[in-house]
VEXDO-661680 format. One line per field, with one value per residue: x, y, z of N, C-alpha, C in turn; residue number from 1. Coordinates in Angstrom, 3 decimals. Example, Ala and Ser with C-alpha at 12.3 -4.5 7.8 and 13.67 -1.06 7.14 Angstrom:
n.u = (13.190  12.850)
n.v = (-5.690  -2.250)
n.w = (7.800  7.080)
ca.u = (12.300  13.670)
ca.v = (-4.500  -1.060)
ca.w = (7.800  7.140)
c.u = (13.200  12.900)
c.v = (-3.300  0.030)
c.w = (7.800  7.870)
seq = (1  2)
***
This chain:
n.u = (173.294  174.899  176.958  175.401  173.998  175.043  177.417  176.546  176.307  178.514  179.315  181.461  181.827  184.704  184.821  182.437  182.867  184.768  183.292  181.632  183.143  184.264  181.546  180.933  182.797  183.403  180.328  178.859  179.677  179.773  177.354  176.144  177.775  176.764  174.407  175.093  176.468  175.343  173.269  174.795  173.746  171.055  172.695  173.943  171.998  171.111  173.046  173.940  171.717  171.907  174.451  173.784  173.515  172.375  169.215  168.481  171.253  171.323  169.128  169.616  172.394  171.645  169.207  170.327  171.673  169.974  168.698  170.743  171.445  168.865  168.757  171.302  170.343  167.562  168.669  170.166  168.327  166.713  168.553  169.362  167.155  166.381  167.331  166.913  167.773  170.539  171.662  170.690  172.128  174.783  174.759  173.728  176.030  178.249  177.559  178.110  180.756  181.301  180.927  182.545  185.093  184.913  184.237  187.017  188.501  187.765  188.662  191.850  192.060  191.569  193.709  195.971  195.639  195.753  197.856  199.667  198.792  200.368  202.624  202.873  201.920)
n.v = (-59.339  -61.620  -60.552  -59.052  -61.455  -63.547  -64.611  -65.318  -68.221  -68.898  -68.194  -65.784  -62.997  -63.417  -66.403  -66.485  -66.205  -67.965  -70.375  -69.739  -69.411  -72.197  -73.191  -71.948  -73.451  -75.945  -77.056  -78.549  -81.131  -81.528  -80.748  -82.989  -85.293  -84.958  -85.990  -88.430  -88.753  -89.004  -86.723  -84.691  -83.878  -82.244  -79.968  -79.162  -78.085  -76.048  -74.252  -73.901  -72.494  -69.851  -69.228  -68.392  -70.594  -71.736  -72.558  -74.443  -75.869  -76.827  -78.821  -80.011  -81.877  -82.834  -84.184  -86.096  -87.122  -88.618  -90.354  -92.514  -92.980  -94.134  -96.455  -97.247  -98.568  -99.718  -102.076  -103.369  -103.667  -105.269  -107.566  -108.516  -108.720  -110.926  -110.862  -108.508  -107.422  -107.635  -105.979  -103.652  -103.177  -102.950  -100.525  -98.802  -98.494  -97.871  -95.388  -94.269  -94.481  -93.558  -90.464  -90.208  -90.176  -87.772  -85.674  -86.263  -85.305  -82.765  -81.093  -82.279  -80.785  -77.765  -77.778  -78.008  -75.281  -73.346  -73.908  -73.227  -70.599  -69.577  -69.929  -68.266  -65.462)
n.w = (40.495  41.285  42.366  44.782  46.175  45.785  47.338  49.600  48.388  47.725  45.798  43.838  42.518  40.629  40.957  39.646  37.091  35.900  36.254  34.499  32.179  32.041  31.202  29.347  27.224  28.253  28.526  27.273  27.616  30.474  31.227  30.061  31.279  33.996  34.098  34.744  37.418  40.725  42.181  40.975  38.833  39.553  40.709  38.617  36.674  37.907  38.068  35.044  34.678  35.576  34.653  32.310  29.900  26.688  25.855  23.920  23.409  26.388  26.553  24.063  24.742  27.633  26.549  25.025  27.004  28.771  26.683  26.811  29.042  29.468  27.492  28.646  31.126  30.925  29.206  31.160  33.298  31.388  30.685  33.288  34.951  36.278  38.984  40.247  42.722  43.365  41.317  41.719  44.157  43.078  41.303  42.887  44.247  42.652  41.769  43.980  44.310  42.093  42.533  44.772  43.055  41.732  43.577  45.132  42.340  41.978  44.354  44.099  41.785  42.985  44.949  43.159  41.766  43.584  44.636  42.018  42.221  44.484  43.111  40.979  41.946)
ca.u = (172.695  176.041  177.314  174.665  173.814  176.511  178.494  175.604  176.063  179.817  180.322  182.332  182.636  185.935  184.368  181.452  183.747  185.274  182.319  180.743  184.125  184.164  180.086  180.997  184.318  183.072  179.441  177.870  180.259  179.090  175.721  176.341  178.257  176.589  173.165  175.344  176.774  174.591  173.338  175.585  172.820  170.810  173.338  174.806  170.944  170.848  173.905  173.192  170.413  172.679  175.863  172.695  173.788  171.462  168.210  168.883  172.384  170.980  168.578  170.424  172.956  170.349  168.628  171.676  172.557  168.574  168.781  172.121  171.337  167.937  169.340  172.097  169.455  166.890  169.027  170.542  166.960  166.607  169.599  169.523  165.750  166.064  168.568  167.433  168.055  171.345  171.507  170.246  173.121  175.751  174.330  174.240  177.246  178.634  176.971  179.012  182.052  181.281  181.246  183.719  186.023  184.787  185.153  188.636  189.359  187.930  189.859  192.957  192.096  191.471  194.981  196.493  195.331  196.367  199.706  199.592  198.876  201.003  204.261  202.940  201.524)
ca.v = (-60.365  -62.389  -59.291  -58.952  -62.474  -64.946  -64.260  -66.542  -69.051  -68.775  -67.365  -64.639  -62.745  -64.206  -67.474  -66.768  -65.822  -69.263  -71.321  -69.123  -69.911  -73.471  -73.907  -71.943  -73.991  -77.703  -77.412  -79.810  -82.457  -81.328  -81.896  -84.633  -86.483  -84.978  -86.807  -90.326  -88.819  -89.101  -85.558  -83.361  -83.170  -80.689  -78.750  -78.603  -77.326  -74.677  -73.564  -73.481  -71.475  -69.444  -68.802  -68.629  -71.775  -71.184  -73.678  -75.193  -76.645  -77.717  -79.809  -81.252  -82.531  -83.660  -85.060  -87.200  -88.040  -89.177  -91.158  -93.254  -93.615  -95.190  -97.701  -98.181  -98.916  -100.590  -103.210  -103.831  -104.316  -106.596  -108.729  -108.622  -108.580  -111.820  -110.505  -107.332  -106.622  -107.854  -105.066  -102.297  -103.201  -102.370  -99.869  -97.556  -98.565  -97.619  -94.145  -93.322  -94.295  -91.624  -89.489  -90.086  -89.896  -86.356  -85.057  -86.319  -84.792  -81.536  -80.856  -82.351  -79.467  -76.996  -77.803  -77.522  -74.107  -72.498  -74.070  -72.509  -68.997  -69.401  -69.880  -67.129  -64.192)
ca.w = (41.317  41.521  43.413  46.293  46.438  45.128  48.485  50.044  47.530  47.371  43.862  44.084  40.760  40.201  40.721  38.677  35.614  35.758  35.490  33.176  30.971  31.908  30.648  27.222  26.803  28.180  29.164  27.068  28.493  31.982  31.310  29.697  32.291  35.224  34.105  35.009  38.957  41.869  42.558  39.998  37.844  39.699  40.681  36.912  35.521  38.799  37.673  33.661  33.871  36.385  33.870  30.395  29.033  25.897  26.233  22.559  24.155  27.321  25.963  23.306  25.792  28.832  26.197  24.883  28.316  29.004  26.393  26.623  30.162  29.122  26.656  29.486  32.193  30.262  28.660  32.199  33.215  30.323  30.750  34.734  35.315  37.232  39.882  40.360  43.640  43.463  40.255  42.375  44.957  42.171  40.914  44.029  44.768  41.789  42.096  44.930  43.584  41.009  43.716  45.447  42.131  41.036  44.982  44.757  41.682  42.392  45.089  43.449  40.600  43.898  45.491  41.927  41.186  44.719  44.673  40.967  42.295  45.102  42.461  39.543  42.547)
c.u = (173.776  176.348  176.947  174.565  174.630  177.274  177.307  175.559  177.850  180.262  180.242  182.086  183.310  185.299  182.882  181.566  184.250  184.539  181.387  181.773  183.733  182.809  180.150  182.033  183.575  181.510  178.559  178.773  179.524  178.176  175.625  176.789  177.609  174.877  173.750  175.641  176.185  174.739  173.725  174.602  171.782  171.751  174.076  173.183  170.730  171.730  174.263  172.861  171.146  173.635  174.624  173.133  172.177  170.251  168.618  170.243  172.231  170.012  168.992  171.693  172.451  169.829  169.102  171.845  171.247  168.821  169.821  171.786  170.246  168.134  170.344  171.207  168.249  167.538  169.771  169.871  166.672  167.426  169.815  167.993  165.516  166.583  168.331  167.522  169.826  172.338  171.644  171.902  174.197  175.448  174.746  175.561  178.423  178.663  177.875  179.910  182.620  181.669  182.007  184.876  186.385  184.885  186.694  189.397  189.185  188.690  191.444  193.051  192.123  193.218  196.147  196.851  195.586  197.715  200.087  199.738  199.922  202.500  204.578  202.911  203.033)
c.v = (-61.219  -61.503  -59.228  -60.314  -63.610  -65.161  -65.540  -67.975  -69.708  -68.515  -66.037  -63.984  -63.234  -65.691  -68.019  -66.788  -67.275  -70.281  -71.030  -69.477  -70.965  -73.616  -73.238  -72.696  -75.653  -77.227  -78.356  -80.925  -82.037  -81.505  -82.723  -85.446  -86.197  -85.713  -88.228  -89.961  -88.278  -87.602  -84.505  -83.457  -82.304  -79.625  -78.224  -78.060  -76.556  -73.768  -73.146  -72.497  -70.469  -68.482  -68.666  -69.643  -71.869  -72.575  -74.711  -76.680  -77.371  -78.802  -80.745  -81.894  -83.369  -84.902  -86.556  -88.204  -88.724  -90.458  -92.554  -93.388  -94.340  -96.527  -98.341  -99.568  -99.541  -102.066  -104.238  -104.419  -105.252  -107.952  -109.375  -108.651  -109.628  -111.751  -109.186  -106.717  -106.472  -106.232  -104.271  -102.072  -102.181  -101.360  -98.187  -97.169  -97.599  -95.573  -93.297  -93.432  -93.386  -90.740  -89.409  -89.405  -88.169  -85.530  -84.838  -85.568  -83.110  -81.104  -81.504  -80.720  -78.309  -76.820  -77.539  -76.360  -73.269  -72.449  -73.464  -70.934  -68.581  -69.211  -68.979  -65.869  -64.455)
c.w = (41.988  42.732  44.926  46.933  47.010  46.605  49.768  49.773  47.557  46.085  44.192  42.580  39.912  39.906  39.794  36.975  34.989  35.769  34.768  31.647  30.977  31.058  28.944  26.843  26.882  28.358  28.379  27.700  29.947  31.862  31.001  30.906  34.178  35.473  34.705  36.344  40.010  42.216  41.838  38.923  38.037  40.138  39.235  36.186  36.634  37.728  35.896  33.586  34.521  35.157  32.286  29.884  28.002  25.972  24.771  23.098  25.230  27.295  25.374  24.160  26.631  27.802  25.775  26.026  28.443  28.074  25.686  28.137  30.747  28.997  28.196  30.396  31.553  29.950  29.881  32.945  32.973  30.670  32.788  35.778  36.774  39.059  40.107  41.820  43.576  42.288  40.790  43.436  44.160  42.025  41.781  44.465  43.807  41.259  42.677  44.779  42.883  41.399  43.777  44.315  41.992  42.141  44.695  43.144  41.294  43.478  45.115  42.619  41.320  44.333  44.492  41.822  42.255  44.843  43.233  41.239  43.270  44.376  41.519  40.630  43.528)
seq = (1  2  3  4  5  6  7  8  9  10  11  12  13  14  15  16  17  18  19  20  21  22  23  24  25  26  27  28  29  30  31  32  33  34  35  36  37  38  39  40  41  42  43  44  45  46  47  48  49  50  51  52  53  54  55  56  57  58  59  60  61  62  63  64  65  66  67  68  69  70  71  72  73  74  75  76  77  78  79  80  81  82  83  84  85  86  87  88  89  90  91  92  93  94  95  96  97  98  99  100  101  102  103  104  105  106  107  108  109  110  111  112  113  114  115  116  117  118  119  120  121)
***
């Protein structure tokens, strides 16, 4: 499927090997942390079910992250109820910061790993 498809998608083989490692090596951190950055949490449960990330693991992770980003957002609620637009402001803001970070440090890790092959090939 990778094969015929993936080339649509941009996973290559090669590139499907390497986030099939990455999700048995880190992937509960990845689901874990991609429940807190704007957007990377559907593309991290496409790509799960994608690479088998076993349902037992993806749950218990999601679910972790669900509920730590409850408690976060609840008690922020709680303590900021009166202000909440001012709340919401941050918040978004804060979002895209995320972003921005994990952009920037994927393509740091991109420019890495070329200038890497460029000095071993």
């Amino acid at each position: 499927m990778v094969k015929k498809y993936g080339r649509y998608f941009g996973f290559t083989p090669k590139r499907f090997y390497k986030i099939r490692r990455h999700f048995l090596f880190n992937g509960g951190k990845t689901i874990f942390i991609s429940k807190f950055v704007y957007s990377m949490n559907k593309i991290t449960m496409i790509t799960s079910g994608v690479v088998n990330v076993s349902y037992i693991k993806f749950i218990k992770f999601s679910g972790l992250a669900v509920i730590v980003w409850s408690i976060i957002f609840f008690t922020l609620g709680y303590v900021l109820g009166h202000s909440f637009s001012v709340l919401e402001k941050y918040v978004m803001g804060a979002e895209k910061i995320l972003l921005v970070i994990v952009i920037i440090f994927v393509i740091i890790w991109y420019l890495a790993e070329k200038k890497l092959k460029k000095q071993v090939g």
